[in-house]
Every structure is written in structure tokens, then in C-alpha cells.
N, C-alpha and C positions, 0 to 999 in steps of 0.2 A: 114734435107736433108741427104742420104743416102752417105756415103763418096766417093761409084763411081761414084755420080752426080756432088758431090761438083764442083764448079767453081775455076780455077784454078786464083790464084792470085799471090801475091811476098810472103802475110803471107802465103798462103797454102805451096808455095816451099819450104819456111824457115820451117814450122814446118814438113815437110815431112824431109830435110835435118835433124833436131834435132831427130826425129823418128828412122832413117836411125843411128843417131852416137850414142845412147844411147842402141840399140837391135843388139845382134850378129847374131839376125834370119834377115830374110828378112821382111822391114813392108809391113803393106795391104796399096796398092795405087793403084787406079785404073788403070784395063788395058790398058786405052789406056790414059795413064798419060804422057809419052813422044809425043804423035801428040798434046793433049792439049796443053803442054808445049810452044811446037811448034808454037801453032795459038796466044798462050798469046803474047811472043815476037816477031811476027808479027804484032798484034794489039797494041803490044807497041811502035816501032818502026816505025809503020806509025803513030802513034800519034805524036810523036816523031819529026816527017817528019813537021806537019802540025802544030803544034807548035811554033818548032825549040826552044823545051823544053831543059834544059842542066837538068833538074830533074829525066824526062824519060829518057835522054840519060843514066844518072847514074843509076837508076833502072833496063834497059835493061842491063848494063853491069854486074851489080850485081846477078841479076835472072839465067844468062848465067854461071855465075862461080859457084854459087849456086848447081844449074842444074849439072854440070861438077862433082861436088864435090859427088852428090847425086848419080850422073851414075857409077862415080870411086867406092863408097864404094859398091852400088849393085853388080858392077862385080866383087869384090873381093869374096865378100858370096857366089854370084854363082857358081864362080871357086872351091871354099872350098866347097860349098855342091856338085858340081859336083865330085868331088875327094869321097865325104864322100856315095855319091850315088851310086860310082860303087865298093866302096867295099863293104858296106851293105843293098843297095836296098832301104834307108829311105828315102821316097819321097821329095819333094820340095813343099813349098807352095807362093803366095804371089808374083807370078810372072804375069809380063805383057806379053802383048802377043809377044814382038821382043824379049825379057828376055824368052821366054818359048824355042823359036828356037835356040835359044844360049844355054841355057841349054844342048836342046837335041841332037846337034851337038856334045858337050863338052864331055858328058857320051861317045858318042859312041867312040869318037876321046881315048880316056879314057881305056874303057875296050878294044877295041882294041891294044894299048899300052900294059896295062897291063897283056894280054890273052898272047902277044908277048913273052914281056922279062921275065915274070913268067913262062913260058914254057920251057922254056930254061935251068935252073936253080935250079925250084924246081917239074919239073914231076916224078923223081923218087923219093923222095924223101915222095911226096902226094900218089904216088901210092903205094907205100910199104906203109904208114903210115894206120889204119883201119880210113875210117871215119864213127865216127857213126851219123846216119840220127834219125832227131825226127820229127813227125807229127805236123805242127803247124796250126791253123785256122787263116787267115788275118782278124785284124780289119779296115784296111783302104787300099787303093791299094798301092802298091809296082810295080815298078818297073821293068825291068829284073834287076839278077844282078850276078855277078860269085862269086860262094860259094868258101868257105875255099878248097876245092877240087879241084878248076879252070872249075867246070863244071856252066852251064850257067841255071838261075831257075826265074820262072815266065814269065813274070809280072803276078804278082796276084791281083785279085780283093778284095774287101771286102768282106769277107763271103766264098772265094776260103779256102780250104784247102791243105794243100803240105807237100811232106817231104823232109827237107832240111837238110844240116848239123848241127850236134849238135849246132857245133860255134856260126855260123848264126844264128839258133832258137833262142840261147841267147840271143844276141845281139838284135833281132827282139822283144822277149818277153820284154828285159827291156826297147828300148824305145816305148813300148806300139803300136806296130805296126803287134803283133801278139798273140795268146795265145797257151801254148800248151794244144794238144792233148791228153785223156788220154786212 
């Protein structure tokens, strides 16, 4: 069974939690892993009910902190790749669908911030400096995101070509999210 079909259970929670604490990336869980979530301990708690199980009661309490512990460590990574996305555009994978709007909330709240108080600070300092642009081809989509210049570049597709700041290019080519141009 394909792992966005899987049935959610307490092992599934637990090994998604182990997944979650051993990867600094974000793992693959399916999109809609948090409403699943949701219907399990409902359907454990009206078990629960109908029972008057203290075994489910302990399961339900378990799953719940489980769960809590699994959402704390996803929103840390997203905050961290949101930070890591609007200074170099390297996308995000591995999100759910409430996880993708928080994302994209994040970036924007983000480069707004940051378009701010860089502005402020370092526009003479960018403008006097030469920045040189290199042609690069995207291999996977990117982002918008504000180049070493403070100007604003993309979102590109895969297969888009652009020219961006040297810096960027870098940054782009090494983590394999772009090739250059020659």
C-alpha cells in the first residue's frame, strides 16, 4: 500500500514521530495526515466511550502528545526552510496541505521583513557594489526569491532559464537546483 493510503494507526504515528526526529528535512507523510489524524482519535475515543476502556483512554492520550510532538518538530523545519527559502529560493518538499499555507504565509511575511530592514541599511552600499549576473537553467521549480542585489527573481519553472546574481547562481548550482549556462 502506497504510504498516502496507509491507515493511520498509533504505530503509524510513532513511526512517522521517529522519521520526523532522525531527518532534518521534512519526511513524506501524507497530505492529508493531520484530518486522518483527527478521525483516528475520534474513532478512538468513541471507542473509548463505548467501552469505558482505560487502555484507549491511554492510547488516545499517547497518540495526542505523540501527534503535538510530530507538529512542534514539522513547524520548526518549516520556519527554518521558510528562512532558508527567501534567502535562496530552494524550494520545500514534503508538505501537507495546512503545512503548505503556513509555508506560504511565512516566505511572504519573510521577504517582506527582510526587503524592509535590508533596505534600509545596505542599498548603497548594493548599489555601488558591481553585481555580476550569470545565466542559469532551472532544474526543478524555485520559488520567487530576493537575490544578493535585494531585487526580486522568479519563480522559475524547471527547464525556465534566468539571469541572476553570481552569488545566487552559486548557491543554486551547488544545491542542484540549477545549472549554469554557457
Amino acid at each position: 500500500m502506497p504510504e498516502d493510503e496507509e491507515a493511520i494507526t498509533y504505530e503509524y504515528i510513532r513511526k512517522v514521530q521517529r522519521n520526523e526526529q532522525q531527518d532534518a528535512r521534512l519526511s513524506k507523510i501524507p497530505p492529508d495526515f493531520y484530518e486522518k489524524a483527527r478521525k483516528y482519535i475520534e474513532q478512538k475515543k468513541s471507542l473509548s466511550k463505548r467501552k469505558e476502556g482505560r487502555l484507549e483512554d491511554i492510547e488516545v492520550e499517547n497518540a495526542k502528545k505523540v501527534l503535538e510532538e510530530i507538529f512542534n518538530r514539522r513547524e520548526t523545519k518549516i520556519l527554518q526552510q521558510a528562512t532558508l527559502a527567501v534567502r535562496t529560493g530552494i524550494p520545500i518538499q514534503n508538505l501537507t496541505k495546512e503545512e503548505e499555507k503556513f509555508f506560504r504565509q511565512l516566505v511572504e511575511l519573510l521577504r517582506f521583513q527582510r526587503e524592509k530592514t535590508l533596505n534600509i541599511f545596505t542599498k548603497k552600499s548594493k548599489e555601488s557594489k558591481d553585481i555580476e549576473m550569470k545565466k542559469v537553467k532551472f532544474t526543478q521549480e524555485v520559488s520567487e526569491f530576493v537575490g544578493v542585489d535585494l531585487r526580486k527573481y522568479g519563480p522559475f519553472k524547471a527547464g525556465d532559464e534566468g539571469e541572476i546574481p553570481e552569488e545566487n547562481a552559486e548557491l543554486m548550482i551547488k544545491t542542484g537546483n540549477a545549472k549554469l549556462v554557457e
